[in-house]
N, C-alpha and C positions, 0 to 999 in steps of 0.2 A: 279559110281564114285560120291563122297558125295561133290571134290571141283576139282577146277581148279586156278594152279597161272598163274596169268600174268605180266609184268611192262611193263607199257607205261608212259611216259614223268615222269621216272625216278622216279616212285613213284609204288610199289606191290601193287598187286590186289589179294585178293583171291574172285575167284567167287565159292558160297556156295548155293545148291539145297537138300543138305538133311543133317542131321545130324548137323545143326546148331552149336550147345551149343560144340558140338567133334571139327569140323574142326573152330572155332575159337580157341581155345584153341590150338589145333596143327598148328595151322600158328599166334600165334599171332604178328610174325617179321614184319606181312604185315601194309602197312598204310592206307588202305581198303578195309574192307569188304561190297562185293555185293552179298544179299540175294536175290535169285530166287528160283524159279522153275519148274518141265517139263514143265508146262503149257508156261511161257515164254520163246521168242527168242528173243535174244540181240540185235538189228542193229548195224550194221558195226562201225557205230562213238558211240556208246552208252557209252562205260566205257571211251572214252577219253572228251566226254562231259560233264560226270559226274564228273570229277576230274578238269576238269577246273572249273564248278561251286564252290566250296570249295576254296573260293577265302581270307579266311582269317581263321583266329582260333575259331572264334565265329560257325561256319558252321556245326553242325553234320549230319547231314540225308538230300541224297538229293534223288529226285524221279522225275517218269516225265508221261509224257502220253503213252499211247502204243495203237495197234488195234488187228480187230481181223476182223469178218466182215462189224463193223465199227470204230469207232476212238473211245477212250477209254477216255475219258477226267480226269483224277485228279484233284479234287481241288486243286488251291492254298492253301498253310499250311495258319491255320486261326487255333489258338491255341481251340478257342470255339469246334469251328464241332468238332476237333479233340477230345476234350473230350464225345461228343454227337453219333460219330460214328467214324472208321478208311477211315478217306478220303487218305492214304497213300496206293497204291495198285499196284500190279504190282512188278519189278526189282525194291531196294532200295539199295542204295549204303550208308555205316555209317566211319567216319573218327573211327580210331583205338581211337583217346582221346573221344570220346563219347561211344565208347563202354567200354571202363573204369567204366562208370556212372551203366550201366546196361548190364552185359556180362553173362546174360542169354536169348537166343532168345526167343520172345514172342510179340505177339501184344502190350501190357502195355508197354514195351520198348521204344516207343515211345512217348508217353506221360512222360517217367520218365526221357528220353534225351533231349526234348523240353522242359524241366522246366531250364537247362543249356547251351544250344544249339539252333542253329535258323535250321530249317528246309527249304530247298529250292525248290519248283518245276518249274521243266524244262518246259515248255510249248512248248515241241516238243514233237515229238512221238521219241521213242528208243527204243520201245519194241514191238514184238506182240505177241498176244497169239497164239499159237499151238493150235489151236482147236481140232486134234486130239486127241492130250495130254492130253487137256482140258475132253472133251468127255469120256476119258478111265478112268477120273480119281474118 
């Protein structure tokens, strides 16, 4: 399976692991898209924390930390690195009006949505990796 909907605090979710570029386009009704995959697992509070941080219009892309054997840290979005390298990794969650800006998945994505949007990281963990998954992949 390429997605998964959900709605929590009255707003859709599509969670999206493969087929990117198909299953936004076939859910576009949703008011977030959360790009993953096998490799990651969502913690329990992860998509309702995610949606709370999207605290205004300005917000497109938010992320956070995750672990695996050990804690995974994310930068804080800091527009520089992000041109220098993708400090965004892991489960990313994008408001549906910033995927407007760029609604083809891709790394560069980011950088073309942060030029209109403020990027936010969680400084929690909500994610870890499946090292299995990781390992097969």
């Amino acid at each position: 399976m390429s997605s998964t909907e959900c709605t929590t605090s009255n707003h859709k979710v599509v969670i999206i692991t493969d087929d990117y570029d198909e299953e936004v386009k076939k859910h576009w009704d949703a008011d977030f898209f959360l790009f993953t995959d096998a490799q990651y697992e969502l913690l329990p509070s992860a998509i309702e924390t995610m949606i709370e941080a999207f605290k205004n219009d300005y917000i497109g892309i938010v992320y956070s930390n995750g672990r695996s054997d050990h804690v995974i840290y994310s930068e804080p979005y800091n527009r520089i690195r992000l041109e220098q390298t993708n400090i965004i990794v892991g489960p990313v969650m994008i408001s549906k009006d910033a995927m407007r800006i760029w609604n083809t998945y891709s790394p560069d994505m980011y950088l073309k949505i942060t030029t209109q949007y403020i990027a936010i990281h969680i400084p929690q963990i909500l994610w870890q990796q499946n090292d299995k998954a990781y390992n097969n992949s």
